[in-house]
DSSP file (Angstrom, degrees, kcal/mol; ACC not computed):
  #  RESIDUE AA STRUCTURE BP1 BP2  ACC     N-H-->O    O-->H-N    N-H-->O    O-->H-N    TCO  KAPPA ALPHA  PHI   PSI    X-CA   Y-CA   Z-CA
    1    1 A X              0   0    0      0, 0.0     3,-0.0     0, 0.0     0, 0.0   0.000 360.0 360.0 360.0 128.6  139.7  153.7   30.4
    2    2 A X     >  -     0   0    0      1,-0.1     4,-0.9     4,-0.0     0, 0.0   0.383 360.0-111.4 -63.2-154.3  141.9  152.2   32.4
    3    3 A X  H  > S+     0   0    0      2,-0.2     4,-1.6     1,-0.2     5,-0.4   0.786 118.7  51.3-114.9 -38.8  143.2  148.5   32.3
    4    4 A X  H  4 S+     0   0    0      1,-0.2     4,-0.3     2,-0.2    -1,-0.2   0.591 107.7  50.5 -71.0   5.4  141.4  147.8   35.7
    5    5 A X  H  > S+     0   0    0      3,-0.1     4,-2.7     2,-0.1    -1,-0.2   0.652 110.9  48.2-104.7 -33.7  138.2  149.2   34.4
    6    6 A X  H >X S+     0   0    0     -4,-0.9     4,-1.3     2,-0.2     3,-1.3   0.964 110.7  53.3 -53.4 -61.4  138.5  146.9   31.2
    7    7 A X  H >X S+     0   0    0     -4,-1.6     4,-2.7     1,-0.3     3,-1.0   0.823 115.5  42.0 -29.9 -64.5  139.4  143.5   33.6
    8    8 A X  H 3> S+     0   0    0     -5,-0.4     4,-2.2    -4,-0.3    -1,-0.3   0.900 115.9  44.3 -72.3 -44.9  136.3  144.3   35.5
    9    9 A X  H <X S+     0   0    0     -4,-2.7     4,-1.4    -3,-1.3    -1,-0.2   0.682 115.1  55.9 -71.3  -5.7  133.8  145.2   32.4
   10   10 A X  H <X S+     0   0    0     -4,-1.3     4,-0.6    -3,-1.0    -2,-0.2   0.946 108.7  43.8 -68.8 -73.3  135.5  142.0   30.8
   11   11 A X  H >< S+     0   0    0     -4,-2.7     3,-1.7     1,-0.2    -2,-0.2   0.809 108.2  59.0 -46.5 -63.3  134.4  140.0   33.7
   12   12 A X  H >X S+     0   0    0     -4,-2.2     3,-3.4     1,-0.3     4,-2.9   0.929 104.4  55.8 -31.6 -68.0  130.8  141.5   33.9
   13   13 A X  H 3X S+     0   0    0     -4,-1.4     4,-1.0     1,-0.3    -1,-0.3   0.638  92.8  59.2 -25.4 -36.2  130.1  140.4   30.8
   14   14 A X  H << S+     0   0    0     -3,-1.7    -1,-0.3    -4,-0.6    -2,-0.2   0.333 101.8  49.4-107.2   9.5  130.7  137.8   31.0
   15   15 A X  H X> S+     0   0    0     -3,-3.4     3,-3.6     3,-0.1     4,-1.1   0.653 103.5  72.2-115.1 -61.5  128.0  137.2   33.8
   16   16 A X  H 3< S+     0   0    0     -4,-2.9    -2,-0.2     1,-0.3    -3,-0.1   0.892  83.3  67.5 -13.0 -58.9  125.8  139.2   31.0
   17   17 A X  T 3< S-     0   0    0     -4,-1.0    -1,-0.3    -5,-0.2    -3,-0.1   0.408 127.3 -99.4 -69.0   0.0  126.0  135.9   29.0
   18   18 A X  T <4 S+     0   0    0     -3,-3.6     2,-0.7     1,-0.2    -2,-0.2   0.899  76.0 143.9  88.5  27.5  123.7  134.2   31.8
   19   19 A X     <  -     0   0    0     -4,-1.1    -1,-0.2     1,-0.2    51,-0.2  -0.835  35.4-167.3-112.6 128.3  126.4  132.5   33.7
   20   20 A X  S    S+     0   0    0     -2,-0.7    50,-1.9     1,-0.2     2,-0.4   0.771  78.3  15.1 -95.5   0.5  125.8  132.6   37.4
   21   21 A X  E    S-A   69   0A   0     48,-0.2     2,-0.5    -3,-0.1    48,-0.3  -0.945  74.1-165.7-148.3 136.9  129.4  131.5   38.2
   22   22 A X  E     -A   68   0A   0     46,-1.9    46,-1.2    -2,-0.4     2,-0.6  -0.983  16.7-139.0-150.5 152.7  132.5  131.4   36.0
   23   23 A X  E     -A   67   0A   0     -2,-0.5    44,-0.2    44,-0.2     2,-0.2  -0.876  24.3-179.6-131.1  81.0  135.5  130.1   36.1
   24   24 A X  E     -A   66   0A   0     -2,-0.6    42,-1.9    42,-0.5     2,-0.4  -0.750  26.2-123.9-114.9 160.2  138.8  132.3   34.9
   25   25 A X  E  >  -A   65   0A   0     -2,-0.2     4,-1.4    40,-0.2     5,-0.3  -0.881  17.7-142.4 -70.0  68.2  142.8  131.7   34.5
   26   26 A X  H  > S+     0   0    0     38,-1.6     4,-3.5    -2,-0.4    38,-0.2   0.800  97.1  26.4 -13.6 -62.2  144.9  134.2   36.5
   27   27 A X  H  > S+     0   0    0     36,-2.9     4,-1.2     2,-0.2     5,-0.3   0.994 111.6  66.1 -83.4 -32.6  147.7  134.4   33.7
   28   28 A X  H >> S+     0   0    0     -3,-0.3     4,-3.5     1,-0.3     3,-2.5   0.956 108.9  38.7 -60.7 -58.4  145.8  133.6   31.2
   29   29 A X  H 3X S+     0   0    0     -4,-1.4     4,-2.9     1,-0.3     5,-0.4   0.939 112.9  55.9 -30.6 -60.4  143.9  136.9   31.7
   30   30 A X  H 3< S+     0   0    0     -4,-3.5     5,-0.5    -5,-0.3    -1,-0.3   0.559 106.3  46.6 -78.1  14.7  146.4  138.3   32.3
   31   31 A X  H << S+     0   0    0     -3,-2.5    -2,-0.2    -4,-1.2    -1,-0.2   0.786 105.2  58.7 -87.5 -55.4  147.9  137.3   29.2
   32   32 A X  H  < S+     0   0    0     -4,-3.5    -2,-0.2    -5,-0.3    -3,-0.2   0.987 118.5  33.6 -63.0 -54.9  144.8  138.2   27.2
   33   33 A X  S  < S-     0   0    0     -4,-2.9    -1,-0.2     1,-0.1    -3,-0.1   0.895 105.3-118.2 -62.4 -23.5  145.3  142.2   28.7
   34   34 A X  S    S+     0   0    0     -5,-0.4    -3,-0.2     1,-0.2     2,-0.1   0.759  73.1 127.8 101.4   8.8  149.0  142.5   28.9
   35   35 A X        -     0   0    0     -5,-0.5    -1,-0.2    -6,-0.2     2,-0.2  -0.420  66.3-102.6-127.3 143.4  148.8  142.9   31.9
   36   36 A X     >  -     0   0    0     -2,-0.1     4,-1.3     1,-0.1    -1,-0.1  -0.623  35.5-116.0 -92.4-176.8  150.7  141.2   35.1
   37   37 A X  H  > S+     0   0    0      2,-0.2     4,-1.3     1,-0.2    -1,-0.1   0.836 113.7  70.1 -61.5 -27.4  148.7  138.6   37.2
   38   38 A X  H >> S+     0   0    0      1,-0.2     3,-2.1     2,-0.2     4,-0.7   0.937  92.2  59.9 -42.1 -76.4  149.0  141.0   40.1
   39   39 A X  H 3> S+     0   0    0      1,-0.3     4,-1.9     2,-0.2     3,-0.3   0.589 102.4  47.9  -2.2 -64.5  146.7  143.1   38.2
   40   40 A X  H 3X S+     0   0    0     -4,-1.3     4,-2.2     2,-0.2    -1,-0.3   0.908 108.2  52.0 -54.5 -39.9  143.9  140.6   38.1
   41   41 A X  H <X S+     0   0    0     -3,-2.1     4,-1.8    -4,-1.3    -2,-0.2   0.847 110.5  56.8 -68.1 -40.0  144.0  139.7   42.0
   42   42 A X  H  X S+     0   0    0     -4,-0.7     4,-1.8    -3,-0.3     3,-0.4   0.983 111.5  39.9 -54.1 -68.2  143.8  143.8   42.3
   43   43 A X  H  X S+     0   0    0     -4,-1.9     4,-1.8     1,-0.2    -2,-0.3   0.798 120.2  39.3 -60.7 -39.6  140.7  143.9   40.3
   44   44 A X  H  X S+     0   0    0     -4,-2.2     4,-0.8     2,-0.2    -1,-0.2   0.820 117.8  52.2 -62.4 -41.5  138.6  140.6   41.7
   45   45 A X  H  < S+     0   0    0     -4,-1.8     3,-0.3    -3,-0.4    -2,-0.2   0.957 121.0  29.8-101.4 -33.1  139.9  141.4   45.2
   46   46 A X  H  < S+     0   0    0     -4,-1.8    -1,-0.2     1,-0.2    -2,-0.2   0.624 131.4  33.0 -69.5 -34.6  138.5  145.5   45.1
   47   47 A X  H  < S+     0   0    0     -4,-1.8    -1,-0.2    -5,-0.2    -2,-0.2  -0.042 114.9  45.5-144.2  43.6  135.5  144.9   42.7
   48   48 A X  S  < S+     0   0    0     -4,-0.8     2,-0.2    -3,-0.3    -1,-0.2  -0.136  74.3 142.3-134.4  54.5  134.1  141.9   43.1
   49   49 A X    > > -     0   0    0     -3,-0.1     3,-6.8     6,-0.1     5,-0.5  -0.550  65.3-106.2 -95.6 149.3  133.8  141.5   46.9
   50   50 A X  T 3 5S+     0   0    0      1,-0.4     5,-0.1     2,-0.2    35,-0.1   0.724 126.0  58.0 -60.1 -14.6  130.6  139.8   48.9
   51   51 A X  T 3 5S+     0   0    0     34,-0.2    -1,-0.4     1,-0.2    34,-0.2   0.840 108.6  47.3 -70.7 -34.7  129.8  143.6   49.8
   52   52 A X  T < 5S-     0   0    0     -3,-6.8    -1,-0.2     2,-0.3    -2,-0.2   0.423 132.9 -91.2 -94.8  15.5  129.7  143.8   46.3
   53   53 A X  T   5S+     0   0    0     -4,-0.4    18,-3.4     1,-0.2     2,-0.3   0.729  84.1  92.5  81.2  22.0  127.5  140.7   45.4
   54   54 A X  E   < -B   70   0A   0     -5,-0.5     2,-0.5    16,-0.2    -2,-0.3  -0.986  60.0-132.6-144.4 165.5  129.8  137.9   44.9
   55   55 A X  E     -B   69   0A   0     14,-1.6    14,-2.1    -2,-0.3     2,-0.5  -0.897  20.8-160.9 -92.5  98.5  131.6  135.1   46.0
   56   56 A X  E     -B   68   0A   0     -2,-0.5     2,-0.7    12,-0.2    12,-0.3  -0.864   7.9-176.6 -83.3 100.2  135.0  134.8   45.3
   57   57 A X  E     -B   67   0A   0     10,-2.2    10,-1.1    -2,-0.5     2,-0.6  -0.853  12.9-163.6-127.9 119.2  136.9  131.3   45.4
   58   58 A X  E     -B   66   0A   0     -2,-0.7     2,-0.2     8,-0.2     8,-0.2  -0.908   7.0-165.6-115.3 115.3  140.8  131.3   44.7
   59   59 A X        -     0   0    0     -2,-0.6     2,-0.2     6,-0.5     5,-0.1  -0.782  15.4-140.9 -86.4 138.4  143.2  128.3   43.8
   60   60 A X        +     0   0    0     -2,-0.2     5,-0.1     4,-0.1     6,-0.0  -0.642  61.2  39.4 -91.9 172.0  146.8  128.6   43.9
   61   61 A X  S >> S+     0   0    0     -2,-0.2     3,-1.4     4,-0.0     4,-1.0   0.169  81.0  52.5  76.1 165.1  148.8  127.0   41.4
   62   62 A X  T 34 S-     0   0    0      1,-0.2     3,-0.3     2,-0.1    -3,-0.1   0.935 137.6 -34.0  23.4  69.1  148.7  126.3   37.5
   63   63 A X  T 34 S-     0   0    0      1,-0.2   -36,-2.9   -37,-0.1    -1,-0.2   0.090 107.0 -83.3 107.7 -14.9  148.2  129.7   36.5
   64   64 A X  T <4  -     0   0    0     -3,-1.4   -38,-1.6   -38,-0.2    -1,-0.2   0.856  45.3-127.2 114.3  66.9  146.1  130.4   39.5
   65   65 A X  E  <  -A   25   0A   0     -4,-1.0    -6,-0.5    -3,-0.3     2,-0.3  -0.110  21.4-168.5 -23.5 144.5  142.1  129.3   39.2
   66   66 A X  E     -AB  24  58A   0    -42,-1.9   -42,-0.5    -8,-0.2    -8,-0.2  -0.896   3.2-170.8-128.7 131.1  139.7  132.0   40.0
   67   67 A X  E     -AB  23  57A   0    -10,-1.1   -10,-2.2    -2,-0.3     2,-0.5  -0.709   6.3-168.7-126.1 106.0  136.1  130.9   40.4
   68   68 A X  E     -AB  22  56A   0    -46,-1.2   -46,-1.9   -12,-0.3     2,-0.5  -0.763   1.1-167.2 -74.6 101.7  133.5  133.9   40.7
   69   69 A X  E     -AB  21  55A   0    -14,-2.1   -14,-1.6    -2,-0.5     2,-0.4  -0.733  10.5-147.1 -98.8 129.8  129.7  133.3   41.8
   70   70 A X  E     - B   0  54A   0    -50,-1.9     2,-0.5    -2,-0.5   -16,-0.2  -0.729  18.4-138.5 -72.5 125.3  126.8  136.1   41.3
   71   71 A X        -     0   0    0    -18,-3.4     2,-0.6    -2,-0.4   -50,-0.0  -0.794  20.1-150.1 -94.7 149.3  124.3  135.9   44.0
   72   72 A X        +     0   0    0     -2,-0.5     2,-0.1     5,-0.0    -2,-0.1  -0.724  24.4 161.4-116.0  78.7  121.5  136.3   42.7
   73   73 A X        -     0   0    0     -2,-0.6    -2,-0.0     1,-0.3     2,-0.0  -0.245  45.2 -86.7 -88.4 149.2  118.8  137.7   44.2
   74   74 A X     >  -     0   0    0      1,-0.1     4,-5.2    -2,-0.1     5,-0.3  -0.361  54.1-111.3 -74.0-178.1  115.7  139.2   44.9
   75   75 A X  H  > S+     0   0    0      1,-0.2     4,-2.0     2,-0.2    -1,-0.1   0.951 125.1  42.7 -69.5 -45.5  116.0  143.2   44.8
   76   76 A X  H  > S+     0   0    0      2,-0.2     4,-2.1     1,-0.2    -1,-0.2   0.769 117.0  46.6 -51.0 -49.9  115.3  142.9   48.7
   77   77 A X  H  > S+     0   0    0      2,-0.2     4,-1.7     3,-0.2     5,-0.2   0.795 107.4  52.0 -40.9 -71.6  117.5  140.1   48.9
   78   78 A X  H >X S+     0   0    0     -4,-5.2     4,-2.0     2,-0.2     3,-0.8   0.954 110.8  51.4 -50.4 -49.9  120.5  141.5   47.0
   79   79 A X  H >X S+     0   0    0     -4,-2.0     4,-2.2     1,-0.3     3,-1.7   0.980 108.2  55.4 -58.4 -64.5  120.3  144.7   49.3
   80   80 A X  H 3X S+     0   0    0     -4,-2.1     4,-1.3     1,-0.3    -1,-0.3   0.723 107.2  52.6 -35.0 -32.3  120.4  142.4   52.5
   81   81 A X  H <X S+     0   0    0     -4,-1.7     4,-0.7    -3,-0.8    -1,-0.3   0.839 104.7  44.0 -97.6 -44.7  122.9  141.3   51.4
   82   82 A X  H XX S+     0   0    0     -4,-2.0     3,-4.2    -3,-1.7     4,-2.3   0.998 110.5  62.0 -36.3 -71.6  124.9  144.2   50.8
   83   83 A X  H 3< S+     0   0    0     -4,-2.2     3,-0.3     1,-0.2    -2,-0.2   0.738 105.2  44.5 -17.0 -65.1  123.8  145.3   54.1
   84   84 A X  H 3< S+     0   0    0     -4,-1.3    -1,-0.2     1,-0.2    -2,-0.2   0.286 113.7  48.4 -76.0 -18.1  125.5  142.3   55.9
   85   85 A X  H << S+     0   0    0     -3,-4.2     2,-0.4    -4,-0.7   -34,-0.2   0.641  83.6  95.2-121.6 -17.2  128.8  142.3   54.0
   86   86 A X  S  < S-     0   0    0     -4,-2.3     4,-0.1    -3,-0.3    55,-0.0  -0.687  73.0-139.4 -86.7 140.5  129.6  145.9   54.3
   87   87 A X        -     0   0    0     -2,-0.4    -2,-0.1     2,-0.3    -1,-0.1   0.496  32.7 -85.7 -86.4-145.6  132.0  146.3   57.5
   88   88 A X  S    S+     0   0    0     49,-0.1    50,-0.3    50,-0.0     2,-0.2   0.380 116.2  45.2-105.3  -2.7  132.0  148.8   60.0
   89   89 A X        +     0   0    0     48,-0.1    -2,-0.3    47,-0.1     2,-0.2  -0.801  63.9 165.3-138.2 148.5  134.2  151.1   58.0
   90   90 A X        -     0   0    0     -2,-0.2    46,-0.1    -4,-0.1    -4,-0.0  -0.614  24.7-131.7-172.3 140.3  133.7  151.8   54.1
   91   91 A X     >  -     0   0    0     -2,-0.2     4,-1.0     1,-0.1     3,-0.4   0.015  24.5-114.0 -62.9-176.8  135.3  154.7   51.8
   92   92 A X  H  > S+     0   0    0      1,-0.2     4,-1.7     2,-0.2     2,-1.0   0.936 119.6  56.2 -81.8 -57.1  133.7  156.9   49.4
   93   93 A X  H  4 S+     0   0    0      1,-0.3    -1,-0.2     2,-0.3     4,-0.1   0.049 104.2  51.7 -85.7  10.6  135.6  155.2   46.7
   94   94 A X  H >> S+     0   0    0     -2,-1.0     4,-3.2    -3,-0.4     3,-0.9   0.530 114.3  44.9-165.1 -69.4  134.1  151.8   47.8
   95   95 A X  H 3X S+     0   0    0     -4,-1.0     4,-2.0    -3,-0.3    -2,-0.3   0.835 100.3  65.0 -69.4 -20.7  130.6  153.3   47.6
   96   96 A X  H 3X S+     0   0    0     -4,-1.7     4,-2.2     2,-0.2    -1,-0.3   0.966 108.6  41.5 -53.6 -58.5  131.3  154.9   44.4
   97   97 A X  H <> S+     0   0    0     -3,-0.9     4,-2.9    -5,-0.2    -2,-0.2   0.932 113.0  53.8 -83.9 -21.3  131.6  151.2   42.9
   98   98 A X  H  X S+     0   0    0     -4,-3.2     4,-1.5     2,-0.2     5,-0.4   0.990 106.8  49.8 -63.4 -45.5  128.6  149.9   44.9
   99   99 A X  H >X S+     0   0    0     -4,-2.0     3,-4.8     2,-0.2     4,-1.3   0.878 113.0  55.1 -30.9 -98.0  126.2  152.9   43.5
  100  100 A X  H >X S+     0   0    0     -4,-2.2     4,-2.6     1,-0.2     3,-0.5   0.620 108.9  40.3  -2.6 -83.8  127.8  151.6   40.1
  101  101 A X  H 3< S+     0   0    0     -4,-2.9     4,-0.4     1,-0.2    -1,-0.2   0.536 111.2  60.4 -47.0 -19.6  126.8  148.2   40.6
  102  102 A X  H <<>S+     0   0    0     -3,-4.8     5,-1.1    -4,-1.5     6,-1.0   0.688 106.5  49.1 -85.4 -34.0  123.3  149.3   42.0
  103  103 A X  H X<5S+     0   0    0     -4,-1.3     3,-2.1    -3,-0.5    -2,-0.2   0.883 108.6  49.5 -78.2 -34.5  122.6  151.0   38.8
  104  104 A X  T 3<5S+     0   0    0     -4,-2.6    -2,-0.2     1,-0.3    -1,-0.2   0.851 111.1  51.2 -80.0 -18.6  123.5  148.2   36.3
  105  105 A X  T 3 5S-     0   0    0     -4,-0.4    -1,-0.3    -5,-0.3    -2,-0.1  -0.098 111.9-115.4-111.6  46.5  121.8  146.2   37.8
  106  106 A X  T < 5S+     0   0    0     -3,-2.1    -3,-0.2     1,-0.1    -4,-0.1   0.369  77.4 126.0  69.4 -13.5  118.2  148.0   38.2
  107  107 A X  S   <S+     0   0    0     -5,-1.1     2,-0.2    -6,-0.1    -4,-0.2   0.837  72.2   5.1 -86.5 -49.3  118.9  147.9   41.7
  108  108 A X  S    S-     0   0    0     -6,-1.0     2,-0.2    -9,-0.1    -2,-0.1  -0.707  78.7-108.9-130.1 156.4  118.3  152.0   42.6
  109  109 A X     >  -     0   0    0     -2,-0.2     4,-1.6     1,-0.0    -7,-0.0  -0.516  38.3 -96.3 -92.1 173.8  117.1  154.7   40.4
  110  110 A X  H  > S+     0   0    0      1,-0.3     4,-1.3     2,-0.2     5,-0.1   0.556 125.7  53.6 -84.6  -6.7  119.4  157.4   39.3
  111  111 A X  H  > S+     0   0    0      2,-0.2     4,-2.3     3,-0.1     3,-0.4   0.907  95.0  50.2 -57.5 -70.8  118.1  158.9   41.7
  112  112 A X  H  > S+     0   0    0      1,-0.2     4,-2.1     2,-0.2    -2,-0.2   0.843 109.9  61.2 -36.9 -47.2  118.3  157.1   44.5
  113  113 A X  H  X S+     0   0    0     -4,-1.6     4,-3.2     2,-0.2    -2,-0.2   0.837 105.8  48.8 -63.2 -42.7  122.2  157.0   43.4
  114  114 A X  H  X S+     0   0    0     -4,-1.3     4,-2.3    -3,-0.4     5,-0.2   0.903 113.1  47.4 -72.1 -38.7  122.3  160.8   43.6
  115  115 A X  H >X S+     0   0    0     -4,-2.3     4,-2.0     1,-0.2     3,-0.7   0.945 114.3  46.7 -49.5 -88.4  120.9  160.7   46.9
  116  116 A X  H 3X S+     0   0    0     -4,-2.1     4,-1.6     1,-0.2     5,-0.4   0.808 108.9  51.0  30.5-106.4  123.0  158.2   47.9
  117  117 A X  H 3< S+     0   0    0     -4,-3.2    -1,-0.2     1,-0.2    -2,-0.2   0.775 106.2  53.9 -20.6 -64.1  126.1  159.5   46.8
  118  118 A X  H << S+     0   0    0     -4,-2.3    -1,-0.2    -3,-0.7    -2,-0.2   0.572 108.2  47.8 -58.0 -31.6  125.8  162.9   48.3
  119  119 A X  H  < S+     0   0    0     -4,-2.0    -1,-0.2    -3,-0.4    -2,-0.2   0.325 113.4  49.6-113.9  27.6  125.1  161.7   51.9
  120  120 A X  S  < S+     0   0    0     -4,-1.6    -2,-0.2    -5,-0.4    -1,-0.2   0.270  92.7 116.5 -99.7   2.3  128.1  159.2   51.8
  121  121 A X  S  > S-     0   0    0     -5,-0.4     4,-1.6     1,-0.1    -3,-0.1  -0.047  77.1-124.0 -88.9-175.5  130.4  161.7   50.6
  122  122 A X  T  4 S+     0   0    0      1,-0.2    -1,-0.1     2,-0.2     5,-0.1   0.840 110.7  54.0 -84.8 -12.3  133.4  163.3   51.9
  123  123 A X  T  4 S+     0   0    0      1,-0.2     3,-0.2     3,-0.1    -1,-0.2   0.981 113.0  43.3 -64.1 -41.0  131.9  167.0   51.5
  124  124 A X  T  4 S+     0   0    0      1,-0.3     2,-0.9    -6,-0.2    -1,-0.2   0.977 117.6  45.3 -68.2 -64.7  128.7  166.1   53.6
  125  125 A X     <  +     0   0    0     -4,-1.6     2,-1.7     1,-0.1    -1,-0.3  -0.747  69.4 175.1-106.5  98.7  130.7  164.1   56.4
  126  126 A X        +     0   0    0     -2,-0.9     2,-0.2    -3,-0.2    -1,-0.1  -0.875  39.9 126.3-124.4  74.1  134.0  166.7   57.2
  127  127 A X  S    S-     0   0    0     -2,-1.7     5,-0.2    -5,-0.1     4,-0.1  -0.995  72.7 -74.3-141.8 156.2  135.2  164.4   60.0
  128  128 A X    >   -     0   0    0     -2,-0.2     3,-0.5     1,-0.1     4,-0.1  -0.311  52.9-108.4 -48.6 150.0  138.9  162.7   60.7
  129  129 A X  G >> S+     0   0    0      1,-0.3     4,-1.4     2,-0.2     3,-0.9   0.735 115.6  57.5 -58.4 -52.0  139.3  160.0   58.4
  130  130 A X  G 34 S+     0   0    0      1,-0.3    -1,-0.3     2,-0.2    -2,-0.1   0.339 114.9  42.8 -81.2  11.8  138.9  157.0   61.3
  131  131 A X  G <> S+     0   0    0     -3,-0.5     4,-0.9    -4,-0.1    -1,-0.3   0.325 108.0  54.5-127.8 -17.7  135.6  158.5   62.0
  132  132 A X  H X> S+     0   0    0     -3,-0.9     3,-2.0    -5,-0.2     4,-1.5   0.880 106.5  49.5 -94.5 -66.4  133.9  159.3   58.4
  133  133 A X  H 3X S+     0   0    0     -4,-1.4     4,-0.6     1,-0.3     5,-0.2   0.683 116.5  49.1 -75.8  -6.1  134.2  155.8   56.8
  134  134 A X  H 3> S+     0   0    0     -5,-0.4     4,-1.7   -45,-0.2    -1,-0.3   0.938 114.1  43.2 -79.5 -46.5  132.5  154.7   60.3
  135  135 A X  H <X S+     0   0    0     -3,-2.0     4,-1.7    -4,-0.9     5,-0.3   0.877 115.2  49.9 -68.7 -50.8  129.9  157.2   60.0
  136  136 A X  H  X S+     0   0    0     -4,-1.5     4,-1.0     2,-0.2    -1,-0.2   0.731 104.2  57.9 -84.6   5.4  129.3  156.6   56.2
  137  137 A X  H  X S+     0   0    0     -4,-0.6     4,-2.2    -5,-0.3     3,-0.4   0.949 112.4  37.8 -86.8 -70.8  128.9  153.2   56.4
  138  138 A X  H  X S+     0   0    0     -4,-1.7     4,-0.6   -50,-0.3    -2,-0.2   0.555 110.2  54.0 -34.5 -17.0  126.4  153.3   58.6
  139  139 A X  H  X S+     0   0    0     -4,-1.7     4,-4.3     2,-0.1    -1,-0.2   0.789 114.5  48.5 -94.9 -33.7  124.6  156.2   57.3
  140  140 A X  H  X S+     0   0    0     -4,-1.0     4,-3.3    -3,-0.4    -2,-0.2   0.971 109.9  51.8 -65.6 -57.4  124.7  153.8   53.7
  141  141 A X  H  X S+     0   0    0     -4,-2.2     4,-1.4     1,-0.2    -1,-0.2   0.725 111.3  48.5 -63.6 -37.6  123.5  150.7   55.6
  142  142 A X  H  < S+     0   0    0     -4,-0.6    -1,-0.2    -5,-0.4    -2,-0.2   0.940 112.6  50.8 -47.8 -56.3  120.3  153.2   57.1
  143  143 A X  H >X S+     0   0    0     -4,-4.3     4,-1.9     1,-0.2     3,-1.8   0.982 109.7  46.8 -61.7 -53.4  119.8  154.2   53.7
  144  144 A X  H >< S+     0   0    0     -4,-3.3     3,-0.7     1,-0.3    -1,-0.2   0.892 104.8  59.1 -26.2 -60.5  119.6  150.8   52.1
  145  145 A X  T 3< S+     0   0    0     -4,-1.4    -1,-0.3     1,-0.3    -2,-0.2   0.245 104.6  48.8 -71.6  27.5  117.6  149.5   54.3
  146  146 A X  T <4 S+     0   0    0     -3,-1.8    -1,-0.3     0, 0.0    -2,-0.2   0.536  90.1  95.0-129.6 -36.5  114.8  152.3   53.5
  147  147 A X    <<        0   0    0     -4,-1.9   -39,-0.0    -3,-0.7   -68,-0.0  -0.437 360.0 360.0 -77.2 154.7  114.9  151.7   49.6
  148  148 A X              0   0    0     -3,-0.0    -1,-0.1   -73,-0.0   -72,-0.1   0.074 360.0 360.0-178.9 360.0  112.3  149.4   48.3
């Protein structure tokens, strides 16, 4: 596992524990991994994004406050919400971690996720680069709005 897949299953937990917003130390985190602070800023700013169902609010200074809020939502809710935050553009790699996130948290069956996957991916959509992430974002934002 890599050290940015611990950071981020560190961090989930910790949202596990019933906390709907929580409060971390850039270095100190990055203390705790080994890690530099950069590192952390990489993971919060890549995998916890509003597309992804949170709220991010970053202070600078002493050691660099982080405060991360889950919205918390109905299933309907959560999706709108998705919907709304993903831009006009989105990779495969970007849906890869929403599908993740849709599966821990009940959102989609494993199904759904295969579905999913397969008509955001790069096999399906064999178009120039500034033209697939356009295309799968939309085609992801259709699909969403159809699961229930």
């Amino acid at each position: 596992m890599r050290i940015s897949d611990i950071i981020e299953e560190f961090i989930k937990e910790l949202f596990e524990e019933g906390n709907e917003a929580i409060e971390i130390q850039r270095n100190e985190l990055a203390e705790q991994f080994n890690c530099v602070p950069s590192q952390i800023n990489y993971v919060i700013s890549t995998r916890f994004k509003p597309s992804q169902g949170y709220y991010v609010e970053s202070r600078r200074g002493g050691g660099g406050h982080i405060t991360i809020k889950k919205v918390n939502n109905t299933k309907s809710e959560y999706i709108m919400h998705i919907i709304n935050n993903i831009e006009n553009e989105i990779t495969a790699g970007e849906v890869e971690i929403l599908i993740s996130d849709f599966l821990t948290y009940k959102i989609i069956t494993k199904q759904e996720a295969k579905l999913l996957k397969v008509a955001t991916s790069d096999n399906v959509l064999a178009l120039p680069k500034g033209i697939r992430d356009k295309v799968r974002a939309r085609i992801l934002k259709n699909m969403l709005i159809n699961i229930e």
